[in-house]
N, C-alpha and C positions, 0 to 999 in steps of 0.2 A: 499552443506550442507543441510542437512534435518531441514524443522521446527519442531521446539520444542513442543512438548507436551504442557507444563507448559505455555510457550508465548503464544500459539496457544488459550488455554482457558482464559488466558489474556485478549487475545484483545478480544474475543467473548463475553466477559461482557464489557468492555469497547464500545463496540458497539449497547450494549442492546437498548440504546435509539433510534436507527435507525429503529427500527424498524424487518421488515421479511424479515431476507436476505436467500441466500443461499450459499454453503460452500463445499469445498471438498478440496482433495488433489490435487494435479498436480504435475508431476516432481521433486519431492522431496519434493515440497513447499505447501502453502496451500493457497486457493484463496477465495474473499469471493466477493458473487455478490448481488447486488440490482437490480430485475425484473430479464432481460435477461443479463446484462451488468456486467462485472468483475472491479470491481473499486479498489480493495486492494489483495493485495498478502504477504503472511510472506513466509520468505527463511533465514533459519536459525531463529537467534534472530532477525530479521531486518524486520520490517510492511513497505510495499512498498503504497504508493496511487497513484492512475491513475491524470495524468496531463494534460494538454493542454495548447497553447501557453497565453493563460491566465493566469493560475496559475502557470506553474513553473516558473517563474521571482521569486513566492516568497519562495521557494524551493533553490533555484542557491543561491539569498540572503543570506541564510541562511548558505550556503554553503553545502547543504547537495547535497547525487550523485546519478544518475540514476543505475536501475540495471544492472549487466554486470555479463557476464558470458565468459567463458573462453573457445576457442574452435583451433581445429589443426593450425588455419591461423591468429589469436589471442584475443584479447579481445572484445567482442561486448558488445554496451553499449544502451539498451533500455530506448529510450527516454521517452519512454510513462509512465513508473513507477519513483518515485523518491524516496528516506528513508526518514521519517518520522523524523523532530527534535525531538530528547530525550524529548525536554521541553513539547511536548504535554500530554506526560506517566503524569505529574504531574499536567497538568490542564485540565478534561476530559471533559469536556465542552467542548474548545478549540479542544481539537482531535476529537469531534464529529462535530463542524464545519468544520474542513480539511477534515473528511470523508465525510461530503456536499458536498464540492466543487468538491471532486474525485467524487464521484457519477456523477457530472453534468458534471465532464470532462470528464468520461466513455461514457455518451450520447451525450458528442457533438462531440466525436472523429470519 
Protein backbone atom coordinates (compact mmCIF):
# COMPACT_ATOMS: atom_id res chain seq x y z
CA UNK A 1 0.00 0.00 0.00
CA UNK A 2 1.37 3.42 -0.86
CA UNK A 3 1.77 6.38 1.79
CA UNK A 4 -0.66 8.80 2.00
CA UNK A 5 -0.09 12.22 0.74
CA UNK A 6 -2.14 13.89 3.63
CA UNK A 7 -0.24 11.25 6.54
CA UNK A 8 2.99 11.87 4.84
CA UNK A 9 2.87 15.85 5.59
CA UNK A 10 1.45 14.90 8.96
CA UNK A 11 4.13 13.51 10.32
CA UNK A 12 6.58 16.02 8.53
CA UNK A 13 5.20 18.71 11.00
CA UNK A 14 4.96 16.45 13.68
CA UNK A 15 8.64 15.99 13.34
CA UNK A 16 9.54 19.71 12.87
CA UNK A 17 11.01 19.79 16.28
CA UNK A 18 13.74 17.29 15.33
CA UNK A 19 15.26 19.15 13.54
CA UNK A 20 17.02 18.50 9.62
CA UNK A 21 16.13 15.32 8.37
CA UNK A 22 16.00 13.95 5.15
CA UNK A 23 13.10 12.13 3.33
CA UNK A 24 11.97 10.45 0.22
CA UNK A 25 10.07 7.76 -1.15
CA UNK A 26 10.88 4.05 -1.26
CA UNK A 27 8.91 1.14 -2.42
CA UNK A 28 5.81 2.54 -2.23
CA UNK A 29 6.41 3.93 1.22
CA UNK A 30 8.16 7.02 2.46
CA UNK A 31 11.29 7.02 4.67
CA UNK A 32 12.60 9.77 6.76
CA UNK A 33 16.41 9.83 7.90
CA UNK A 34 18.46 11.74 10.65
CA UNK A 35 22.21 12.33 9.22
CA UNK A 36 23.06 9.17 7.17
CA UNK A 37 20.55 6.77 9.10
CA UNK A 38 16.72 5.82 8.34
CA UNK A 39 14.94 5.76 11.59
CA UNK A 40 11.13 6.13 10.56
CA UNK A 41 9.22 4.90 7.57
CA UNK A 42 5.17 5.41 6.57
CA UNK A 43 3.48 2.53 4.41
CA UNK A 44 0.17 3.31 4.09
CA UNK A 45 -1.40 5.27 7.03
CA UNK A 46 0.95 3.50 9.38
CA UNK A 47 4.49 5.62 10.88
CA UNK A 48 6.99 2.82 11.49
CA UNK A 49 10.21 3.68 13.94
CA UNK A 50 13.49 1.86 13.90
CA UNK A 51 14.10 -0.32 17.14
CA UNK A 52 16.51 -2.12 18.95
CA UNK A 53 16.55 -4.74 21.47
CA UNK A 54 16.35 -1.88 23.75
CA UNK A 55 13.42 -0.23 22.97
CA UNK A 56 11.18 -2.60 21.31
CA UNK A 57 10.20 -4.26 24.82
CA UNK A 58 8.24 -1.09 24.92
CA UNK A 59 6.54 -1.43 21.42
CA UNK A 60 5.66 -5.58 22.03
CA UNK A 61 4.06 -3.80 25.49
CA UNK A 62 2.13 -1.94 23.92
CA UNK A 63 1.09 -4.54 21.66
CA UNK A 64 1.97 -2.85 18.66
CA UNK A 65 3.73 -5.16 15.37
CA UNK A 66 6.69 -5.17 13.37
CA UNK A 67 6.46 -4.31 9.62
CA UNK A 68 5.62 -7.40 7.42
CA UNK A 69 5.18 -7.64 4.02
CA UNK A 70 3.89 -10.49 2.13
CA UNK A 71 5.86 -12.28 -0.37
CA UNK A 72 5.52 -16.08 -2.81
CA UNK A 73 6.88 -18.12 0.29
CA UNK A 74 4.95 -16.05 2.93
CA UNK A 75 4.83 -13.28 5.39
CA UNK A 76 8.07 -11.69 6.44
CA UNK A 77 8.21 -9.64 9.36
CA UNK A 78 10.89 -6.81 9.93
CA UNK A 79 12.01 -6.69 13.18
CA UNK A 80 13.89 -3.58 13.03
CA UNK A 81 10.62 -1.34 12.28
CA UNK A 82 7.60 -1.35 14.64
CA UNK A 83 3.84 0.88 14.36
CA UNK A 84 3.92 3.58 16.22
CA UNK A 85 0.96 3.59 19.19
CA UNK A 86 -2.02 5.75 17.97
CA UNK A 87 -1.70 7.46 21.53
CA UNK A 88 1.57 9.41 20.29
CA UNK A 89 -0.65 11.20 17.14
CA UNK A 90 -2.23 12.97 20.41
CA UNK A 91 0.70 13.82 22.56
CA UNK A 92 3.44 15.33 20.21
CA UNK A 93 5.88 15.85 22.51
CA UNK A 94 5.63 12.14 23.35
CA UNK A 95 6.12 11.06 19.50
CA UNK A 96 9.06 13.41 19.38
CA UNK A 97 10.57 11.38 22.18
CA UNK A 98 9.87 7.85 20.41
CA UNK A 99 11.36 9.59 17.39
CA UNK A 100 14.62 10.06 19.82
CA UNK A 101 14.96 6.78 20.65
CA UNK A 102 14.47 5.44 16.82
CA UNK A 103 17.06 7.89 15.79
CA UNK A 104 19.53 6.23 18.50
CA UNK A 105 18.20 2.76 17.65
CA UNK A 106 19.06 3.68 13.78
CA UNK A 107 22.82 4.36 15.04
CA UNK A 108 23.14 1.74 17.31
CA UNK A 109 21.98 -0.95 14.90
Amino acid sequence: MSASPEFIEYVKELFIPLGHLTEGKFFGGFAFKSGSKQFAMIMGNTLYFCVNDKTRPMYEEKGMEPFSYSTKKGIVNVRKYFSAPEELFENPEQLVEWANQAIESAYSA
